[in-house]
N, C-alpha and C positions, 0 to 999 in steps of 0.2 A: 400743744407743746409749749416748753415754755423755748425762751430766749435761752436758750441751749436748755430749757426745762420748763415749757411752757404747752396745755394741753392744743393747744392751735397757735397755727403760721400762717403768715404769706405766704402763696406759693407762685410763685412764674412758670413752673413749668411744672407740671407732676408729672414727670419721667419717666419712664423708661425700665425695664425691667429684666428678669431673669432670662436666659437664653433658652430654657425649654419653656417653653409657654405652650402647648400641647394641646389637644383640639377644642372644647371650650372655646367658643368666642367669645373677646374680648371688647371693651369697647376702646374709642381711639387713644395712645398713648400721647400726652401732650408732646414727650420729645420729639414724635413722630408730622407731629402737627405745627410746629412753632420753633423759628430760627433762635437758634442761642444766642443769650444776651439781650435778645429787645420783646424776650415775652413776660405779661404780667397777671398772675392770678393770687389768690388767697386761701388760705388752707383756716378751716373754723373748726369748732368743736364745741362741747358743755361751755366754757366761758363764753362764747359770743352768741350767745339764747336769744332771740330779739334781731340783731344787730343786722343791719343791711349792708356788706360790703362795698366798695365801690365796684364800677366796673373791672372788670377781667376776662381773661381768655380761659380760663380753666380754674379748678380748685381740687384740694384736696382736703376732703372732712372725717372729722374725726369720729369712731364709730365707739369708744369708749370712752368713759369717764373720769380719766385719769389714771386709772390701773388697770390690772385684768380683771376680767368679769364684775364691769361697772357697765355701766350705758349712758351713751351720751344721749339724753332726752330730746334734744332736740335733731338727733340725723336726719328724722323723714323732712323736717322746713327746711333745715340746710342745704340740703341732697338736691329738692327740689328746685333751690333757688341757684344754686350751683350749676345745675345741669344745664338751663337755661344757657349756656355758654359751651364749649367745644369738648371739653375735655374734663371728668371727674374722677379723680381717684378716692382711696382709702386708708385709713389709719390706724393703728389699734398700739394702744399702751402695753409691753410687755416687761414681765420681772424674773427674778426667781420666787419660789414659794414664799410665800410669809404666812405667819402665823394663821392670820383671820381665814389664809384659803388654804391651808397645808391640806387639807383635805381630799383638793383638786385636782392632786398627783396624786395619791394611793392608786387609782388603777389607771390605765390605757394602752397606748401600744406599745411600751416599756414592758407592760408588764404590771402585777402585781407589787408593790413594792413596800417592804415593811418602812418603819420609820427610820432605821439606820441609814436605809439606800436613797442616800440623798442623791444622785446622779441621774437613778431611775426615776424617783418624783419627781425632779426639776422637768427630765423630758416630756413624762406625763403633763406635770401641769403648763412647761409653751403649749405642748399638741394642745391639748383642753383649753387654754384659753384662749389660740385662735380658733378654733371650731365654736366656741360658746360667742366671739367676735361676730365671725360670718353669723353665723345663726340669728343672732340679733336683728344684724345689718338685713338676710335676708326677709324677717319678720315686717321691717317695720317700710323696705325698699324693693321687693321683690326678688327672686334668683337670679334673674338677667340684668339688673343693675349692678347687683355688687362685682359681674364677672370684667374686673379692670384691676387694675396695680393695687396691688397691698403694700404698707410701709410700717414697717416695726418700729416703733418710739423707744429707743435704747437709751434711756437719761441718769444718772445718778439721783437720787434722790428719791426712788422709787419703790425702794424694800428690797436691795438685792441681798445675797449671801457675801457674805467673805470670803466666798471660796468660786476664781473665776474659771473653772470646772465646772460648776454647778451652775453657775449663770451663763456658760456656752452653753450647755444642755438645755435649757431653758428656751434661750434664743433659736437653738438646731429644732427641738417640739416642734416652737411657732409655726418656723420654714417649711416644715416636712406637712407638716398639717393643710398651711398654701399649696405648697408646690403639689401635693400630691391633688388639689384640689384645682391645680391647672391653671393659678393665679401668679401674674408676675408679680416678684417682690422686692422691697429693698431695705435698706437701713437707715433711719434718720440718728445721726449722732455726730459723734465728734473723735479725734481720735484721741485725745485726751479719755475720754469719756467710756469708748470701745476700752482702750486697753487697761484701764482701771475695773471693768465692767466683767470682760470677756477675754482677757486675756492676749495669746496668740491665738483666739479662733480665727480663723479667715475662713469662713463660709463663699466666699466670691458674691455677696450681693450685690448689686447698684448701691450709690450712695446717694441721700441726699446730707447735703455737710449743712451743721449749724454753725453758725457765725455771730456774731455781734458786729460784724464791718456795717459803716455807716452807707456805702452804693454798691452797685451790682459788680462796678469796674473791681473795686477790691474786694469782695466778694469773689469773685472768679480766678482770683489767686491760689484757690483751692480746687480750679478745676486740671489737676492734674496727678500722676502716679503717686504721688508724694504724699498727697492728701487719701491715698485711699488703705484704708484701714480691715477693709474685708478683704480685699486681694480686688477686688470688683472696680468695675466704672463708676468716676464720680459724673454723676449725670444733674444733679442742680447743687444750688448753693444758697442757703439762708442767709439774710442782712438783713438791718435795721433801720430802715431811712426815718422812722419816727410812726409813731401809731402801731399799724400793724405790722407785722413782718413781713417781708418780700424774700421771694428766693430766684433766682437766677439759673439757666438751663447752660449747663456747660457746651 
């Protein structure tokens, strides 16, 4: 991810998630594991190919490569190096269609959708590009890995539509695609960000909030209703102390 658009972050806690979480075991959720405000982990992806994080209590890695149905090359070393520590979650870049994958909504559980029905493609293509996600994830990390918190990457900058009808759709695919697949999930953005994006959807997800605050203390001025833009709990919070990003468990 970046800094409020950047494909990897610090992470402190990789949070916490959706209320049904349904029989599927999961593995540990860090909010579950680690006192808010004094826990630190890192969230990587395609840019940090190579890179050795410092120490941490948990991560969350990114399973795409910037967009939907890309891959990030390197998840199985990240994944790996990750895990070595308590708590891993997951990430995946979502949009509405664009050009290069309009393709990718014509059919699924929408439906059939000719090229007018842009409501129906957008939902097609979230459902389809998290299922083409996990599938990756499950290729390259097994089935029982991936089954821990998913996190939708919702940035400006990414190919949405102009029309935030068609990017809730989008967004609602991804959700139903997790959820139906028994994955907790949540929202990385902003609400600058959400409501330019998606409108008034309030889906009710968890949040994780991006920030630009330079420590966790102001950082965590978001951890409150105010800040929550899906209707949902904000459960961490992104800052910048320098280098990587770091994020904060509310």
């Amino acid at each position: 991810m970046t800094r409020l658009g950047r494909s990897w972050v610090v992470i402190v806690a990789a949070v916490a998630c959706v209320a049904f979480m349904a029989a599927a075991p999961l593995t540990a959720r860090a909010s579950d594991l680690y006192p808010a405000g004094r826990s630190i982990g890192y969230d990587v992806s395609w840019p940090n190919c190579g890179s050795r994080p410092p120490a941490h209590q948990f991560a969350v890695v990114g399973v795409t490569g910037g967009h939907p149905f890309s891959a990030n090359p390197c998840l199985a070393a990240e994944f790996a190096t990750a895990r070595r520590h308590a708590a891993t979650e997951l990430y995946l870049n979502i949009t509405a269609p664009v050009a290069s994958h309009a393709a990718m909504g014509r059919t699924g559980p929408a439906g059939t959708c000719s090229s007018v029905q842009q409501l129906c493609r957008a939902y097609n293509y979230g459902y389809n590009a998290a299922r083409e996600a996990r599938a990756y994830a499950v290729r390259r990390l097994g089935d029982a890995a991936v089954r821990t918190t998913w996190w939708l990457d919702v940035e400006l900058g990414f190919g949405w539509s102009s029309s935030t009808a068609v990017n809730a759709r989008a967004i609602a695919g991804a959700l139903a695609y997790l959820r139906g697949h028994h994955f907790a999930t949540g929202i990385y953005s902003t609400t600058f960000q959400w409501r330019t994006i998606a409108g008034r959807y309030r889906p009710g997800s968890p949040i994780w909030y991006a920030t630009v605050s330079r420590s966790a203390i102001a950082a965590r001025r978001h951890c409150s209703t105010a800040s929550s833009f899906t209707g949902g709990p904000v459960r961490m919070v992104q800052y910048a102390p320098g280098g990587l990003d770091a994020d904060v468990i509310c």
